[in-house]
N, C-alpha and C positions, 0 to 999 in steps of 0.2 A: 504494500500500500504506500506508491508516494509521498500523499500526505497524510500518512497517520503521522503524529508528532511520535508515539511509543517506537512506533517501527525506526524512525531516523533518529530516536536515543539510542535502541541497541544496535544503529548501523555505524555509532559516534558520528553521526551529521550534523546532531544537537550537541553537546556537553551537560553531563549529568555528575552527581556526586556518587555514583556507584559504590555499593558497601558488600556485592554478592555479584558472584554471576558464575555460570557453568553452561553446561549445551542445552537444557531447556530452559533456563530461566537466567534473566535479570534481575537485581533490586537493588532502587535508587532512593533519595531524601527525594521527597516531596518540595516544592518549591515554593506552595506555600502552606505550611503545617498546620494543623490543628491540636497538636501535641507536641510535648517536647520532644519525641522520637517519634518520626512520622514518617513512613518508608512505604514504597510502592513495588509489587512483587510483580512482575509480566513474563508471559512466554515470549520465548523467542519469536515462533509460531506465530503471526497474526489472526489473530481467532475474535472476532469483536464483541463477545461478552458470553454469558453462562449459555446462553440459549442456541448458541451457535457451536459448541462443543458437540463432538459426535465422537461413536464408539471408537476411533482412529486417536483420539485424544487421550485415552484413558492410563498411559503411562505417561502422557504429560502433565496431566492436571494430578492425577498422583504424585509423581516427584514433586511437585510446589506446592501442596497439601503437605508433604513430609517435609520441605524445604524452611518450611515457613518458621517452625517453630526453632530450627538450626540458625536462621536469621535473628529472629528474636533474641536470642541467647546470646549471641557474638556481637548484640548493638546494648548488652546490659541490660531488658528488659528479662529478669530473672525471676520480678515477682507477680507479673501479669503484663499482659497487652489484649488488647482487642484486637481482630483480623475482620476488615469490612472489604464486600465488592457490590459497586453499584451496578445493575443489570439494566436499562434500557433508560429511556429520557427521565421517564416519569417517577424512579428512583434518584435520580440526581447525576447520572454517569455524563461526564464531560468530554471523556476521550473514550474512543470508540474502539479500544481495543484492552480485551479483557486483563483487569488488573485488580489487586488485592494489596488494601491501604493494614499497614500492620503501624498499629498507634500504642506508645506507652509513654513510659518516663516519669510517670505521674498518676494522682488518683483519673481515671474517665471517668464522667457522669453516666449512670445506669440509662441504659436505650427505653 
């Protein structure tokens, strides 16, 4: 996807603060947080959100399901975070390529 902004992070076209990355997944700071640790987990894979995942995906979205919490750990989030993904407009998703906001640092307010 030319312009998805995700896809020209992990192609370094953009510049991002990268804190992870492997052959399915990247994860970057958020640029602008809602937490003191506020990091965005994406597949390589351009896939633009949960709805659009198919059985071809299913050892991707699993490594980043297992990934996630190896992330949290190595940013010092040891005594909680929340893991959010926003799925279409009407959830709030800004960029159209499926990702997973991992937030901690601090107490979060109850959803």
């Amino acid at each position: 996807m030319s312009d998805c902004l995700f896809c020209k992070i992990k192609n370094s076209e953009i510049p991002a603060d990268v804190v992870y990355e492997d052959e399915h997944c990247l994860a970057f700071r958020d640029i602008q947080p809602k937490a003191a640790v506020h990091l965005l987990v994406i597949p390589r894979k351009h896939v633009e959100n949960l709805d659009d995942l198919t059985d071809d995906d299913s050892e991707m979205i699993s490594h980043i399901m297992l990934t996630i919490p190896r992330i949290a750990r190595q940013q010092g989030l040891v005594e909680g975070y929340r893991t959010v993904t926003n799925n279409g407009a009407m959830s709030g998703q800004e960029v159209y390529h499926l990702h997973f906001h991992i937030l901690g640092g601090g107490k979060i307010n109850p959803l």
